[in-house]
N, C-alpha and C positions, 0 to 999 in steps of 0.2 A: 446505665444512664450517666451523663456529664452531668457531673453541677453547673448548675447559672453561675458561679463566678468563675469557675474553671473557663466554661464558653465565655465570657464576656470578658477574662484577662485575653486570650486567644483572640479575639475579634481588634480589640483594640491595638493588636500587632498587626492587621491585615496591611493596613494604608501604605507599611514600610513597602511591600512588594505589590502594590495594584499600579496596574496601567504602565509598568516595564515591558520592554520589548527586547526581544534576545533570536536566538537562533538555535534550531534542532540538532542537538550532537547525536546522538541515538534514542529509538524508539521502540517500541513493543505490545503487542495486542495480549490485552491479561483476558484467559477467558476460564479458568476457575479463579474467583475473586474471595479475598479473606471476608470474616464474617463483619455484617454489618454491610455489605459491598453486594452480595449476590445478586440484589435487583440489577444494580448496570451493567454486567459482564454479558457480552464483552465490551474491553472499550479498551482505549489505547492510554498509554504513560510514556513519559519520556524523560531526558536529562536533558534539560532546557540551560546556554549559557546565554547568562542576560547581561544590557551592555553595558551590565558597570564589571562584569570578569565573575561574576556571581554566578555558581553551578546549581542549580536546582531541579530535583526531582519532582516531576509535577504533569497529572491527568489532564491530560488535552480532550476540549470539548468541543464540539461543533464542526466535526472535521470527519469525512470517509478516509479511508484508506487508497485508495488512488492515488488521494494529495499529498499524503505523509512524503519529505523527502528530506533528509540531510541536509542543513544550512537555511531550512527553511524558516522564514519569519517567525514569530509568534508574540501572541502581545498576554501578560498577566491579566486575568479577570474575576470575579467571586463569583463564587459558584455557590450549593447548596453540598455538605459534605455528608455522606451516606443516607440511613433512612432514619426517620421520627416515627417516634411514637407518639401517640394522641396527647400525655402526660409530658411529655421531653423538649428542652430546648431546642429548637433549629440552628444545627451551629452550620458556620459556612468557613468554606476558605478559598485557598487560590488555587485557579488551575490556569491553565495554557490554553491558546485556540490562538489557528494561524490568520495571519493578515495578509 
């Protein structure tokens, strides 16, 4: 379990990267996922360049497979980051999903 200010220093970094928009340099379907992650697998991740020249690694949501394509749009969004426990903070952060 994360402490509440561990999550809540992390939260307070999110704003730097919400609502950038970048483009697909490569991608990949994770379908055994590390622990904490098992519910969503499989899902896709990617190395997202955003358009300030910023390289980041980051789980793209709301997207099949079909659409995934190199160069393709994407805009930064919060998302909810693995699973809670009844007892646990809900921490969130950023992923990817195309435009």
């Amino acid at each position: 379990m994360n402490s509440p200010v561990t999550v809540w220093r992390h939260h307070k970094q999110i704003n730097k990267n919400l609502n950038k928009t970048g483009r697909l340099l490569v991608w990949t379907k994770v379908f055994v996922a590390p622990s904490g992650f098992e519910h969503e697998a499989p899902y896709f991740v990617a190395i997202v360049e955003l358009e300030d020249g910023q390289k980041m690694p980051l789980q793209l949501v709301d997207c099949e497979e079909k659409d995934l394509k190199i160069g393709r749009q994407v805009m930064t969004v919060v998302r909810k980051r693995g699973k809670v426990g009844l007892d646990e903070v809900i921490e969130y952060g950023i992923k990817a999903k195309l435009i």
